[in-house]
C-alpha positions as CSV (number, residue, x, y, z in Angstrom):
1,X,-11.8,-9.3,-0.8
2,X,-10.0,-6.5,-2.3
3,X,-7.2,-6.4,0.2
4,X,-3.3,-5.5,-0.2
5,X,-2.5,-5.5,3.1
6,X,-3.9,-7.0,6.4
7,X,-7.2,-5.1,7.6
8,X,-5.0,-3.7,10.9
9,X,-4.4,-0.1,10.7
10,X,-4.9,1.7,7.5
11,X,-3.1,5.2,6.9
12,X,-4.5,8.4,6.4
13,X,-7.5,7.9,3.7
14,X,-8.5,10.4,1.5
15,X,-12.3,11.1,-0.1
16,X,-14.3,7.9,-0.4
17,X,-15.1,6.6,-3.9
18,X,-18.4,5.1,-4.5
19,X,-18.8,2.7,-6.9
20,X,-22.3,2.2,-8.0
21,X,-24.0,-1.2,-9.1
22,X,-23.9,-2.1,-12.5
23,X,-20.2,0.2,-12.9
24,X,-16.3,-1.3,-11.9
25,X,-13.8,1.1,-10.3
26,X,-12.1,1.8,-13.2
27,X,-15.2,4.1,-14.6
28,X,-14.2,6.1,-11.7
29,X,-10.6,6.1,-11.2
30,X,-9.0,7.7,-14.2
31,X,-5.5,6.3,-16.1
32,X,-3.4,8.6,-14.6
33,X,-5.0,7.9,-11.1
34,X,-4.0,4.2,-11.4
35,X,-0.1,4.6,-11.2
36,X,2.1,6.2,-8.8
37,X,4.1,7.5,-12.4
38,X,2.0,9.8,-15.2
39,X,4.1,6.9,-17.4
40,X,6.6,4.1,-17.4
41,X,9.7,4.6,-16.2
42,X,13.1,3.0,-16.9
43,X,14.4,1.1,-14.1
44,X,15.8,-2.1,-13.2
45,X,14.7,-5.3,-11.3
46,X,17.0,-7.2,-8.6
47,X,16.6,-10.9,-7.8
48,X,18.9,-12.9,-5.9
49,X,20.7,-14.1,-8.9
50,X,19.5,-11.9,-12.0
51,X,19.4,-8.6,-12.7
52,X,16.7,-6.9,-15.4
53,X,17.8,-3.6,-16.7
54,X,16.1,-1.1,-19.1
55,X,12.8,-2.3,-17.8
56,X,10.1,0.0,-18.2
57,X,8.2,0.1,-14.4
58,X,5.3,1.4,-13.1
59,X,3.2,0.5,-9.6
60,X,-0.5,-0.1,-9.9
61,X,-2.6,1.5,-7.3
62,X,-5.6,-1.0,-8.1
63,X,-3.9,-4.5,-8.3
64,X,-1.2,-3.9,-5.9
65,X,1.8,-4.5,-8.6
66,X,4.4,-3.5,-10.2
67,X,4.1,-3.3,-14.0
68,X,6.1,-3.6,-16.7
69,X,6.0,-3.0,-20.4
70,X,6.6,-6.0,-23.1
71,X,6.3,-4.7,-26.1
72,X,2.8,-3.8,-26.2
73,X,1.3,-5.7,-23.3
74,X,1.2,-4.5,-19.7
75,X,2.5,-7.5,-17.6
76,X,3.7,-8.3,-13.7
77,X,6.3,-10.0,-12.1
78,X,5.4,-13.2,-11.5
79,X,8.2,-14.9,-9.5
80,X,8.4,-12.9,-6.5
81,X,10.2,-15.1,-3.8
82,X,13.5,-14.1,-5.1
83,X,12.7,-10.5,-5.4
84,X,15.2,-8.3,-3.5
85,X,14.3,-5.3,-5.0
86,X,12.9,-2.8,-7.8
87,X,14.3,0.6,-8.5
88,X,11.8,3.0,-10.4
89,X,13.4,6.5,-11.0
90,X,14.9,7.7,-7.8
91,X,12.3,5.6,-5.5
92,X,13.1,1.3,-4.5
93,X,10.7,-1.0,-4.0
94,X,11.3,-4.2,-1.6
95,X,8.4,-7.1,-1.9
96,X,6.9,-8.5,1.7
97,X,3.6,-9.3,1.6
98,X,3.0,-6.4,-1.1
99,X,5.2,-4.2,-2.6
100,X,6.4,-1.3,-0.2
101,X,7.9,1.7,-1.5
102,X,11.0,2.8,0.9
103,X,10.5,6.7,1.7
104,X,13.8,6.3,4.3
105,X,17.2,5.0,4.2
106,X,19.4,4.7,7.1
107,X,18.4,3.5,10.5
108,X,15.4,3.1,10.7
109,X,14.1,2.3,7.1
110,X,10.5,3.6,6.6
111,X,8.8,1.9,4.0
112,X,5.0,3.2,2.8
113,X,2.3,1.0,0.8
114,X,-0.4,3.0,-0.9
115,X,-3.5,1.9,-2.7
116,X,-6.8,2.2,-3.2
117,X,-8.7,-0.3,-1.5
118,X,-12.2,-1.9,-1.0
119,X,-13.9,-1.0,2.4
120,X,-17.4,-2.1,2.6
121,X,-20.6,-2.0,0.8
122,X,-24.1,0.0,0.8
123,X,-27.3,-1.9,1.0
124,X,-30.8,-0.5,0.1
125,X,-33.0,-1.0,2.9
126,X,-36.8,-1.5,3.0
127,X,-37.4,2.0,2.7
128,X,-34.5,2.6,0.6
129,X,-31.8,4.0,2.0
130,X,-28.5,3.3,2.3
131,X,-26.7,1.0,4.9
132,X,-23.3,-0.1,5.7
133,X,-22.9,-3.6,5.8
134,X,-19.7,-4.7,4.9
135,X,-19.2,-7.8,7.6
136,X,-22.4,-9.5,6.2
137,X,-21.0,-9.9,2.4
138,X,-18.6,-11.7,0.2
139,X,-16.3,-9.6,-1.7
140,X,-14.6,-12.6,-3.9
141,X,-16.0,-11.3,-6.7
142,X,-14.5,-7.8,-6.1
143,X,-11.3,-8.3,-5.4
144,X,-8.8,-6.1,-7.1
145,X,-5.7,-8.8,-7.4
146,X,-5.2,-10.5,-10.7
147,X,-7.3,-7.7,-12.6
148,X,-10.4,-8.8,-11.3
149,X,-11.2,-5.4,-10.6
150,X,-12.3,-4.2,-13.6
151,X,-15.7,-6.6,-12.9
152,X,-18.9,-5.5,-12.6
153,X,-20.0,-4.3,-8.9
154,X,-23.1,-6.2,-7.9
155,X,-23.6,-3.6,-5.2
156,X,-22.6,-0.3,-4.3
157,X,-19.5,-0.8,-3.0
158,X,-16.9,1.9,-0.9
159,X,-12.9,2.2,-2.1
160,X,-10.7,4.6,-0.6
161,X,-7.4,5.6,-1.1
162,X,-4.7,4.3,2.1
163,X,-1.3,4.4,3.0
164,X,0.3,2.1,5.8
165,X,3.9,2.9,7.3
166,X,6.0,0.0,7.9
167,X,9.6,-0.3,9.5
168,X,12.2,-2.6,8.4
169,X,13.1,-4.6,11.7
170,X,16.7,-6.3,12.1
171,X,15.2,-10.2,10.7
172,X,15.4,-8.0,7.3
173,X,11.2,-8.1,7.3
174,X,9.1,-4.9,7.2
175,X,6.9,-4.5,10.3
176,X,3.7,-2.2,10.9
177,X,5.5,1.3,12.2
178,X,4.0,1.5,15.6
179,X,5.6,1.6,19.2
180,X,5.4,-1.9,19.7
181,X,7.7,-2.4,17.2
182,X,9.8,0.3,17.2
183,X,11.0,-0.3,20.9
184,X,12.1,-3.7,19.9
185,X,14.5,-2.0,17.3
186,X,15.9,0.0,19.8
187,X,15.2,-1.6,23.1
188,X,18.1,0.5,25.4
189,X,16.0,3.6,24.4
190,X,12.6,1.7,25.3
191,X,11.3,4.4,27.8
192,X,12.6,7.8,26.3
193,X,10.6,6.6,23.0
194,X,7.6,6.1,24.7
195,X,8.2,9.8,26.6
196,X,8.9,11.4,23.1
197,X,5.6,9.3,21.4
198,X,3.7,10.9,24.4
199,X,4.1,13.9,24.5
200,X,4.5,14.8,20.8
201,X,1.4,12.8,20.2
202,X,2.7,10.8,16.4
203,X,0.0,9.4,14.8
204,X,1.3,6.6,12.8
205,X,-1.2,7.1,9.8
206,X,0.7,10.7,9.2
207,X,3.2,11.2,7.0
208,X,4.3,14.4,8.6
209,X,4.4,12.8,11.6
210,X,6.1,9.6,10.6
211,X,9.0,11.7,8.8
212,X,9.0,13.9,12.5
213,X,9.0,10.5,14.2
214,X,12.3,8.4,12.1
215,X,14.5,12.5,12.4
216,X,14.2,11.9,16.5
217,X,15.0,8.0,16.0
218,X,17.9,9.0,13.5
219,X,19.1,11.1,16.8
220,X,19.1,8.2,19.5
């Protein structure tokens, strides 16, 4: 199943894209619309004992990588268990179950993944029209890891763009950002975060309202 993260909560999604039997997702989803970066970009990767600089980076919408250029070819990073991080530009990566891209320092730390990913199918009927039926099908043959994406659709199938917040909790692991887990990173102010949540009404799949959300945490 094309999947980068656990099917839990998904971010804010924009404009499905329909990918039509016979066709693969890259006939609709352009070059430039693969990568966070228009190009590569100089930057450096960190392991525990190593460090890789004057690597020329870029993340991968599609496969859920980071990408780096080797003379001509387009490879990943294969080792990833002593990963501690990847610096593109201005922006650092960390790697826990996926590559998340930090949009906050400090306390907390707000990490984002983004990707476009697969979210059902659309079966023909018996009078021919269109019906969602995603929990009756295997995707194995869709999913997006390992460039299998670029196969052939055996169905009309449904991607859409999502982003997921996450927040780095004190075991040094990223968390989904929700109240849940944010009151267990600062459990004195338990209550008066689930006041301000209330009444402000944050929706965790909004960036606005993340950012809102970690400038009152920033102020406990």
């Amino acid at each position: 199943m094309f999947i980068l993260h656990s099917l839990i909560i998904y971010g804010q999604d924009d404009e499905a894209i329909i990918v039509k039997k016979g066709t693969t997702l890259l006939d609709y989803v352009s070059p430039s619309e693969r990568y966070l970066y228009p190009e590569f970009i100089t930057g450096k990767v960190v392991f525990n004992e190593k460090t890789y600089l004057g690597i020329r980076l870029n993340y991968h919408y599609l496969n859920g990588e980071i990408e780096f250029l080797n003379n001509t070819d387009t490879m990943t990073i294969v080792d990833k268990k002593d990963l501690k991080s990847v610096i593109i530009a201005e922006d650092t990566f960390f790697y826990d179950d996926g590559y998340i891209q930090q949009i906050k320092s400090g306390h907390p730390v707000i990490g984002l993944k983004e990707a476009i990913e697969f979210k059902d199918y659309i079966k023909k009927d018996g009078v021919g029209s269109a019906s969602s039926a995603g929990s009756n099908r295997s995707y194995s043959s869709i999913t997006a890891s390992g460039g299998v994406h670029k196969l052939t659709a055996d169905a009309d199938l449904i991607f859409r763009r999502t982003k997921v917040f996450y927040i780095l909790m004190p075991d040094g692991d990223f968390d989904l950002l929700n109240k849940k887990n944010i009151c267990k990173l600062f459990p004195k102010n338990k209550e008066e975060i689930k006041s301000y949540l209330k009444s402000n009404n944050i929706k965790f799949d909004s960036e606005m309202d993340v950012l809102k959300l970690t400038e009152y945490l920033e102020s406990l």
